[in-house]
N, CA, C and O atoms as CSV, one atom per row, in Angstrom:
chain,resi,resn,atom,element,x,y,z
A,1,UNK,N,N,120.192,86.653,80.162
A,1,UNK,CA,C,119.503,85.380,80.305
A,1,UNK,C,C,118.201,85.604,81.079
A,1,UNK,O,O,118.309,86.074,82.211
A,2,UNK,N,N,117.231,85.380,80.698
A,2,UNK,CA,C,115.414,85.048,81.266
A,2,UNK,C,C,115.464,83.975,82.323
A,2,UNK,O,O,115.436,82.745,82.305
A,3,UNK,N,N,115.531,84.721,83.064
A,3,UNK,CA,C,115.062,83.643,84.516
A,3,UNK,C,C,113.536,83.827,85.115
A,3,UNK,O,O,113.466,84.537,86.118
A,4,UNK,N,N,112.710,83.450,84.778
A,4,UNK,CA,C,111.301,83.642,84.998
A,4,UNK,C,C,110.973,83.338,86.456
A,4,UNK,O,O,111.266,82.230,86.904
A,5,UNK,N,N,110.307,84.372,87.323
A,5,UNK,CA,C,109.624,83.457,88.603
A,5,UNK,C,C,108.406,82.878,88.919
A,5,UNK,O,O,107.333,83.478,88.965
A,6,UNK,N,N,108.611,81.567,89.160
A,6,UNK,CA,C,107.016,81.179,88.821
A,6,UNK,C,C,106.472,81.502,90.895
A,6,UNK,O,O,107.001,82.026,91.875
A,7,UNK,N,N,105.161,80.792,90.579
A,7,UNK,CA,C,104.463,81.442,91.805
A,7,UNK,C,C,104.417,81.001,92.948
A,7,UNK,O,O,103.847,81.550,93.891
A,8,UNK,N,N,105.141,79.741,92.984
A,8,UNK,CA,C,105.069,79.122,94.088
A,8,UNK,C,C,106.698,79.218,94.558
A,8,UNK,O,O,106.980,79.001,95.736
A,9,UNK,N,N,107.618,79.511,93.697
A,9,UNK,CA,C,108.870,80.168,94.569
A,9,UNK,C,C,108.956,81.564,95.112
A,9,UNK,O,O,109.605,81.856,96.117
A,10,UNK,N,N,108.137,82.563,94.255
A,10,UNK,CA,C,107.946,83.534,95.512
A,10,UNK,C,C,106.954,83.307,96.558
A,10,UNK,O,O,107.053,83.743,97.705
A,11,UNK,N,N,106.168,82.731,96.188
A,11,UNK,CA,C,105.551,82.206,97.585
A,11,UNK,C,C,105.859,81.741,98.675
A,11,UNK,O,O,105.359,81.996,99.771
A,12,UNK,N,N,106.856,80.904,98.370
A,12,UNK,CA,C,108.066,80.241,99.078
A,12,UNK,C,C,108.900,81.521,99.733
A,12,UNK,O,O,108.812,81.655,100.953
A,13,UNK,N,N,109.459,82.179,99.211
A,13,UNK,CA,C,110.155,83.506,99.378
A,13,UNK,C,C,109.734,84.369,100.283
A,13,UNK,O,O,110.339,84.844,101.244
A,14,UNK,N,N,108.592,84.548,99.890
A,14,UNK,CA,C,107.406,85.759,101.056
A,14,UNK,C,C,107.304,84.800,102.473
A,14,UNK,O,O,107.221,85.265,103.610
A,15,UNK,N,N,107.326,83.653,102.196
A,15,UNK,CA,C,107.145,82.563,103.369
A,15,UNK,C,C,108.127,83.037,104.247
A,15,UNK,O,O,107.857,83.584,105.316
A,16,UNK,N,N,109.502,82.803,103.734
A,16,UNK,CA,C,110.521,82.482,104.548
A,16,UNK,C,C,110.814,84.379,105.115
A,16,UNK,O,O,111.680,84.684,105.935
A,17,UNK,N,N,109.861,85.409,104.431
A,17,UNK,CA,C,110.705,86.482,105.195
A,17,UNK,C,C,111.705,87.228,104.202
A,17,UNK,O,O,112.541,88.077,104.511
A,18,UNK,N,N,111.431,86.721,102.951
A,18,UNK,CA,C,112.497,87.410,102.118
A,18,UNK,C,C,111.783,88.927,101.842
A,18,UNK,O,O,110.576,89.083,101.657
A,19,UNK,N,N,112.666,89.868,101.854
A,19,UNK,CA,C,111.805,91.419,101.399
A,19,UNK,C,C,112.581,91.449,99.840
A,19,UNK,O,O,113.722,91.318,99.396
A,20,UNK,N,N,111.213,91.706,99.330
A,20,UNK,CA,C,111.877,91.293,97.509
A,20,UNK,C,C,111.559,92.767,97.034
A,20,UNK,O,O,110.967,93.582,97.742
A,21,UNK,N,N,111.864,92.932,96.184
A,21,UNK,CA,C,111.895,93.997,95.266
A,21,UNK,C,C,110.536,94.065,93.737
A,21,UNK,O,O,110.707,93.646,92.592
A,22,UNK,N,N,109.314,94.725,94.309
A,22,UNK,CA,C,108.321,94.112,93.055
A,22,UNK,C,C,107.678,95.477,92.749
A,22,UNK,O,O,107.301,96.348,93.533
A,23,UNK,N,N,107.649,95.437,91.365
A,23,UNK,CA,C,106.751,95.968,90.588
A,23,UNK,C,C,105.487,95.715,89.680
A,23,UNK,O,O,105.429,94.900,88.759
A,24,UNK,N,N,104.436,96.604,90.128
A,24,UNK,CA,C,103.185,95.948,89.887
A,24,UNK,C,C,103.010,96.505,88.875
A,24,UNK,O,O,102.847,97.664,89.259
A,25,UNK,N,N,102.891,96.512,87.424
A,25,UNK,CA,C,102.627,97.194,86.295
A,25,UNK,C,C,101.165,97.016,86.023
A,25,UNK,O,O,100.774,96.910,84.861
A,26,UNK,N,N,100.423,96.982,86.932
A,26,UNK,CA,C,98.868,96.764,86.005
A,26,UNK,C,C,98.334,98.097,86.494
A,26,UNK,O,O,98.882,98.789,87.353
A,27,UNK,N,N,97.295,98.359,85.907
A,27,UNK,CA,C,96.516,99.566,86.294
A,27,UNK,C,C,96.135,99.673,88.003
A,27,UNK,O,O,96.018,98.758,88.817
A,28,UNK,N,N,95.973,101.375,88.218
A,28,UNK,CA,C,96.133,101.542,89.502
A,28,UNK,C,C,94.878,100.830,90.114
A,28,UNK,O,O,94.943,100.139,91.131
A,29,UNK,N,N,93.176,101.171,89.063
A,29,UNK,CA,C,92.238,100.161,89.286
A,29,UNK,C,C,92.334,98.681,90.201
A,29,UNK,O,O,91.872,98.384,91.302
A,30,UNK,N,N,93.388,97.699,88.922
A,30,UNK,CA,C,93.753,96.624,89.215
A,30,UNK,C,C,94.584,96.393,90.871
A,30,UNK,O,O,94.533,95.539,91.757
A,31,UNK,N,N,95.153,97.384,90.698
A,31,UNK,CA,C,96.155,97.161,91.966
A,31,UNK,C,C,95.473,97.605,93.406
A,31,UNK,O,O,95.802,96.943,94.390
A,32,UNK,N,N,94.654,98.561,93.555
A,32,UNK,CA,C,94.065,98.764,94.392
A,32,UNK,C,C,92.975,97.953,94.420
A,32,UNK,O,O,92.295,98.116,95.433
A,33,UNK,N,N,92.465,96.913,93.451
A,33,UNK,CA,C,91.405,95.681,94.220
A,33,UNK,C,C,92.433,94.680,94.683
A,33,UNK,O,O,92.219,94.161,95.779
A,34,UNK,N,N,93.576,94.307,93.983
A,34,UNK,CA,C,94.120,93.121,94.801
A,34,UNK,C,C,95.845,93.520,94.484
A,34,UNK,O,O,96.365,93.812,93.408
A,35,UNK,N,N,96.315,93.434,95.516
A,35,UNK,CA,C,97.656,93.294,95.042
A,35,UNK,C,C,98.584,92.807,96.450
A,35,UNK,O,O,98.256,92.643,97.625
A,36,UNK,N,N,100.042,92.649,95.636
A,36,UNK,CA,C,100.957,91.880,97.100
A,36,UNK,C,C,101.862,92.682,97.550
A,36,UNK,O,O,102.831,92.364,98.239
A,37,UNK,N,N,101.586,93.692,97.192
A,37,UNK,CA,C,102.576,94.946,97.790
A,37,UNK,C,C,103.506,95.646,96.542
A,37,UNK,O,O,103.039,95.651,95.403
A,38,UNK,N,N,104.792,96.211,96.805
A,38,UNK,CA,C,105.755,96.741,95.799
A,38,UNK,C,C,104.673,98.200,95.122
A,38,UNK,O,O,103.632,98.765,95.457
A,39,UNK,N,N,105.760,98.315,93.941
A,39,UNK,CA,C,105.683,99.563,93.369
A,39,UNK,C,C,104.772,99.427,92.416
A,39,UNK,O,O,104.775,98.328,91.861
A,40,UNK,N,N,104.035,100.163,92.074
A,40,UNK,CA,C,102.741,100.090,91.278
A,40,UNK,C,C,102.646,101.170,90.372
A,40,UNK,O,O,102.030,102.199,90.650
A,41,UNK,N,N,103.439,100.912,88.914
A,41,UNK,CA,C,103.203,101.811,87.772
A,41,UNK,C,C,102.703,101.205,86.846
A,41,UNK,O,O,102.868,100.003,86.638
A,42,UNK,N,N,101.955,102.047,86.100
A,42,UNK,CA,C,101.445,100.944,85.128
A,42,UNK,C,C,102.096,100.768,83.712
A,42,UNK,O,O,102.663,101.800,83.351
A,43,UNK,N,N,102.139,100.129,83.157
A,43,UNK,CA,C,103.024,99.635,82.183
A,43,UNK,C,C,102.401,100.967,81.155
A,43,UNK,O,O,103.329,101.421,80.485
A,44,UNK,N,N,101.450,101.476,80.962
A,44,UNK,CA,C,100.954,102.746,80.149
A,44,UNK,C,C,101.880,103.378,80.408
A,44,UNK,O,O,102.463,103.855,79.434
A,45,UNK,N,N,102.351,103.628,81.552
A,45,UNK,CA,C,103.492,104.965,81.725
A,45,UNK,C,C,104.436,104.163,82.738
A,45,UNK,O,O,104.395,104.384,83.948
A,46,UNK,N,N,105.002,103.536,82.355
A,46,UNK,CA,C,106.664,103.081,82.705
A,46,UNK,C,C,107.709,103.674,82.104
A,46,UNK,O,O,108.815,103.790,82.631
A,47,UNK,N,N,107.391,104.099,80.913
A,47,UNK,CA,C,108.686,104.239,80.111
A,47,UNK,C,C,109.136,106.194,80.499
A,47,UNK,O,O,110.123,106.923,80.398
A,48,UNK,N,N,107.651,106.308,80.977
A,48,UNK,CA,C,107.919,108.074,81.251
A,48,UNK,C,C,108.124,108.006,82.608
A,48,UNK,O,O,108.620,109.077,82.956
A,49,UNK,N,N,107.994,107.327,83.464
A,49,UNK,CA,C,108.323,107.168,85.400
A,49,UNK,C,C,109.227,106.107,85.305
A,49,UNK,O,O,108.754,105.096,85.824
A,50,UNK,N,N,110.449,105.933,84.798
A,50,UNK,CA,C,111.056,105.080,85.136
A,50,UNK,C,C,111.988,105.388,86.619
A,50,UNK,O,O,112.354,104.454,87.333
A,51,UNK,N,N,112.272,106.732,86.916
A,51,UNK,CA,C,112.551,107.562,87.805
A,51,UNK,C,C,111.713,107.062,89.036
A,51,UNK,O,O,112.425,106.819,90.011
A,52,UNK,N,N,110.488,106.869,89.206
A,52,UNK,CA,C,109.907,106.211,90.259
A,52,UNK,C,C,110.420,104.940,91.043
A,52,UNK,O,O,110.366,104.620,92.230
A,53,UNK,N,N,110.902,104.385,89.991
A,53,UNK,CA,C,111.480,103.344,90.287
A,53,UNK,C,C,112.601,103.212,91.478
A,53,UNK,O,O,113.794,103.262,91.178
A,54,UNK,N,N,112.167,103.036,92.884
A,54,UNK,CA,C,113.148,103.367,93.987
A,54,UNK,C,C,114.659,102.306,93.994
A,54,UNK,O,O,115.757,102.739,94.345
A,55,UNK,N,N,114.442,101.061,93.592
A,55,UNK,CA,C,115.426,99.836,93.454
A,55,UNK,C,C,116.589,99.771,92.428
A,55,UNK,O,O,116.427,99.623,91.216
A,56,UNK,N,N,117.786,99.900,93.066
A,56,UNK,CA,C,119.054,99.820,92.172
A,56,UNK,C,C,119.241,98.676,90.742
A,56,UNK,O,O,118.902,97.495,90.828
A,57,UNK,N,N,119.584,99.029,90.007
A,57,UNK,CA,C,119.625,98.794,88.475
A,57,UNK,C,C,120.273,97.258,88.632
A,57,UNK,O,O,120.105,96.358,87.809
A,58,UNK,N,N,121.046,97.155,89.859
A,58,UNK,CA,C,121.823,96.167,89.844
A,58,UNK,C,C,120.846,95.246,90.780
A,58,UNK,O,O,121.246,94.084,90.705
A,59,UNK,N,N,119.815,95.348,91.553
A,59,UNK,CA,C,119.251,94.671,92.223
A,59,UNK,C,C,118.309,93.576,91.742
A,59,UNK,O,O,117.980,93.601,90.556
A,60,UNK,N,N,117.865,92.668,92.495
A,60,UNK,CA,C,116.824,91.525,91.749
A,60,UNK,C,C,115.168,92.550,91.918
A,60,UNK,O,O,114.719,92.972,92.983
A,61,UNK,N,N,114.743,92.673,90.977
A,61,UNK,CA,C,113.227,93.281,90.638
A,61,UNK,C,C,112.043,92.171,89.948
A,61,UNK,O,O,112.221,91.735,88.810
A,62,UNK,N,N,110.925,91.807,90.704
A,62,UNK,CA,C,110.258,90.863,90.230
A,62,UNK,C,C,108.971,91.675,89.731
A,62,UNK,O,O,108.189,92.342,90.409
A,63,UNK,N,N,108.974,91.445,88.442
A,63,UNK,CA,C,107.666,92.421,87.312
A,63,UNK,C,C,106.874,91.214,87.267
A,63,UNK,O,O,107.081,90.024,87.025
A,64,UNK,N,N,105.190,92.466,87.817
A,64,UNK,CA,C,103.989,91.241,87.578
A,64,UNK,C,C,102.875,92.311,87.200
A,64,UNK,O,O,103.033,93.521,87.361
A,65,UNK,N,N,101.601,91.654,86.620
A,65,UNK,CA,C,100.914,91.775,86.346
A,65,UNK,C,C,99.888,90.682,86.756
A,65,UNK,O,O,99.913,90.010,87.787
A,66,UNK,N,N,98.675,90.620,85.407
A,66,UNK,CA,C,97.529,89.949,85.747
A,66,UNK,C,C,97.942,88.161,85.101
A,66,UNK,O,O,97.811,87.046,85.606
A,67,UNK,N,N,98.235,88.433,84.368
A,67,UNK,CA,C,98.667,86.800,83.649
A,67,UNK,C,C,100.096,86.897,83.558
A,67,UNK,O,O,100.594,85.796,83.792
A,68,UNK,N,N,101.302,88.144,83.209
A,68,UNK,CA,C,102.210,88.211,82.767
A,68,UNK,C,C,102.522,88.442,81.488
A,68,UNK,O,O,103.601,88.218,80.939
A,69,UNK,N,N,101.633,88.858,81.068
A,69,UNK,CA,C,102.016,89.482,79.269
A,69,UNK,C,C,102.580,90.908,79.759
A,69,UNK,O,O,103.801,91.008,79.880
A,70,UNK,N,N,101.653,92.162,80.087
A,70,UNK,CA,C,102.737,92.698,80.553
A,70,UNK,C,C,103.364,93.402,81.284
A,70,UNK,O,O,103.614,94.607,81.232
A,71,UNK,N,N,103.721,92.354,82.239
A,71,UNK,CA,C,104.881,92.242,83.086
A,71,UNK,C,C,106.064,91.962,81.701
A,71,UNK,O,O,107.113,92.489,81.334
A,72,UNK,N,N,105.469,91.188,81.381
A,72,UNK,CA,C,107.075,90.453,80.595
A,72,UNK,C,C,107.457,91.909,79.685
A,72,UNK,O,O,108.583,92.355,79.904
A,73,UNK,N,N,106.613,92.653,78.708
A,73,UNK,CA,C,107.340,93.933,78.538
A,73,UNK,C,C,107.256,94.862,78.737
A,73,UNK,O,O,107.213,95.798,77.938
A,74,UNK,N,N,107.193,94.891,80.233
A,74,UNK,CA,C,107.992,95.653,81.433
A,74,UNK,C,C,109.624,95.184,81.645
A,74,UNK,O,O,110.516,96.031,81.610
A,75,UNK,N,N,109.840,94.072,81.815
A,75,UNK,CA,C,110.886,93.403,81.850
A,75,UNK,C,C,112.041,94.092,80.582
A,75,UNK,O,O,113.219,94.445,80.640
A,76,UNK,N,N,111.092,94.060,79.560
A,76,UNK,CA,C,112.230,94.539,78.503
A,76,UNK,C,C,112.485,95.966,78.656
A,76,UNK,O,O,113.603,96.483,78.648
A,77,UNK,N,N,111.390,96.554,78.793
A,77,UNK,CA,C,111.701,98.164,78.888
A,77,UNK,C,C,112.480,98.612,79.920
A,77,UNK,O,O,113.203,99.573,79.654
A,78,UNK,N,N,112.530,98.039,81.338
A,78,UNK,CA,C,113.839,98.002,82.307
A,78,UNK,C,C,114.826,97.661,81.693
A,78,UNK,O,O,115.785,98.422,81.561
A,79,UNK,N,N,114.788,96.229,81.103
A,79,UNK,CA,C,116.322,95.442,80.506
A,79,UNK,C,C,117.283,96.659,79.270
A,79,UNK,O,O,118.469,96.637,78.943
A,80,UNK,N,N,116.127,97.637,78.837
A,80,UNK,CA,C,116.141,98.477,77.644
A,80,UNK,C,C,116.865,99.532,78.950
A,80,UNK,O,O,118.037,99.166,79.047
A,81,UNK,N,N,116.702,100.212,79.548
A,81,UNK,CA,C,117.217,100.931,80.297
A,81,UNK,C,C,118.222,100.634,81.490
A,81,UNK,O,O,118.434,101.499,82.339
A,82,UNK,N,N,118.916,99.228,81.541
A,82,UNK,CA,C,119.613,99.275,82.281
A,82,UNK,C,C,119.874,98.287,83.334
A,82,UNK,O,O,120.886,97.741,83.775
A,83,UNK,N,N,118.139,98.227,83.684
A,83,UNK,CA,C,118.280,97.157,85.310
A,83,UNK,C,C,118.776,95.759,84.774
A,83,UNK,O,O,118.399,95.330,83.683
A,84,UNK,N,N,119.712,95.015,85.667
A,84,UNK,CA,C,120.394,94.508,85.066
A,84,UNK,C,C,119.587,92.968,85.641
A,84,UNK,O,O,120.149,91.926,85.303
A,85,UNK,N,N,118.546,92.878,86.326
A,85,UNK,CA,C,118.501,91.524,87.121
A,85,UNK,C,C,116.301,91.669,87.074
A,85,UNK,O,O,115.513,91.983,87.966
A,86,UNK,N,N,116.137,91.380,86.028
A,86,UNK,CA,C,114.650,91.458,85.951
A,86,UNK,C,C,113.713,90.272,85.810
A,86,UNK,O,O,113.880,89.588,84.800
A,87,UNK,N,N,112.937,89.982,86.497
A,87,UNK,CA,C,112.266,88.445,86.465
A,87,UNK,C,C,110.652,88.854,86.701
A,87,UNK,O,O,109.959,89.466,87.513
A,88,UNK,N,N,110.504,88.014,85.294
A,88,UNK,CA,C,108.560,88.387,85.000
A,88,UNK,C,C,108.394,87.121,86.334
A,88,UNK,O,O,109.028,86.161,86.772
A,89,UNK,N,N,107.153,87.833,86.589
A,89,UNK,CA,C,106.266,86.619,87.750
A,89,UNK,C,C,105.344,85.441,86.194
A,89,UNK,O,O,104.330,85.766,85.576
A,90,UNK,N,N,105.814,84.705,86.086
A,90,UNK,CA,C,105.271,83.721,85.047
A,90,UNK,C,C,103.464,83.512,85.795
A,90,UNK,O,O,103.133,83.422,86.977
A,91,UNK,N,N,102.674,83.496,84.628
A,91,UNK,CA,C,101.559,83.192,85.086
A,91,UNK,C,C,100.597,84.225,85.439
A,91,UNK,O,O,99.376,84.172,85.295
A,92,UNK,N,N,101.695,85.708,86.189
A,92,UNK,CA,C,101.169,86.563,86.843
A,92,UNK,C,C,100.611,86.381,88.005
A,92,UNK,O,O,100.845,85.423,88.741
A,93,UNK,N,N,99.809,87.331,88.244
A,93,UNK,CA,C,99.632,87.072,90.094
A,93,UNK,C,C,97.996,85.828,90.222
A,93,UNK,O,O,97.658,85.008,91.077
A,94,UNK,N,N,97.311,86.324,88.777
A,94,UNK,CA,C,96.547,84.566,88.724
A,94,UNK,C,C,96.829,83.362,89.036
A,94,UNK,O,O,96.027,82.611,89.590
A,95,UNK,N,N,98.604,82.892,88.549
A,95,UNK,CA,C,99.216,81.898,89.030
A,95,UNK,C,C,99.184,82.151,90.390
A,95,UNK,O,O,98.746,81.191,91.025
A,96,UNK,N,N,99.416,82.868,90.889
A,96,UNK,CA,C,99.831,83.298,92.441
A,96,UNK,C,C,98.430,82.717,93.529
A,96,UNK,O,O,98.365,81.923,94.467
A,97,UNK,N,N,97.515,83.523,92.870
A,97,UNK,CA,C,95.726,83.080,93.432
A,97,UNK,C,C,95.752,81.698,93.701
A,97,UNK,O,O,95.530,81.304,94.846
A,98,UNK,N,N,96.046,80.753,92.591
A,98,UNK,CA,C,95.712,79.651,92.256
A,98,UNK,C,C,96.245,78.791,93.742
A,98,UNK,O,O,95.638,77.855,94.261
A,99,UNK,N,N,97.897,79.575,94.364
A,99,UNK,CA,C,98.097,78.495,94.985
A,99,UNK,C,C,97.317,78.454,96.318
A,99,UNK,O,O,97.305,77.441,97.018
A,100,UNK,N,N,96.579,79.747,96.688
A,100,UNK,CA,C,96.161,79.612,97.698
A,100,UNK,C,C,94.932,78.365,97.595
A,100,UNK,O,O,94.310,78.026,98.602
């Protein structure tokens, strides 16, 4: 089942102190001008570093990008290998900008 996170509940989340589990799939470019922390592979080579990936298969992992296209297949290519608890950031981290 697709449980999507939109941007103002992890926002909410980061608020309260939660330490979440995130992967940044956009280019290293992208991620080194702006990003909110977590693991940073890029969806070009996810499917060959999935091994990078430090967070248990069974854990909650929140996949983002720039809008969420793809993040979302990132989501599948984890779901394709295993991790069992994967949630695209809906909107991407643009949604995220917006709320500030």
């Amino acid at each position: 089942m697709h449980h999507p996170i939109n941007g103002q509940e992890l926002s909410t989340r980061f608020r309260n102190g939660e330490v979440l589990n995130l992967l940044d799939v956009r280019e290293e470019i992208e991620y080194h001008t702006f990003n909110i922390g977590g693991c940073n592979i890029p969806l070009s080579k996810l499917t060959r570093n999935l091994s990078r990936i430090s967070y248990n298969k069974t854990d909650e992992i929140i996949v983002m990008c720039k809008a969420g296209l793809r993040s979302e297949t990132a989501r599948t290519i984890l779901l394709e290998n295993g991790y069992l608890n994967v949630r695209n950031l809906s909107g991407g981290l643009m949604a995220l900008q917006k709320l500030k």
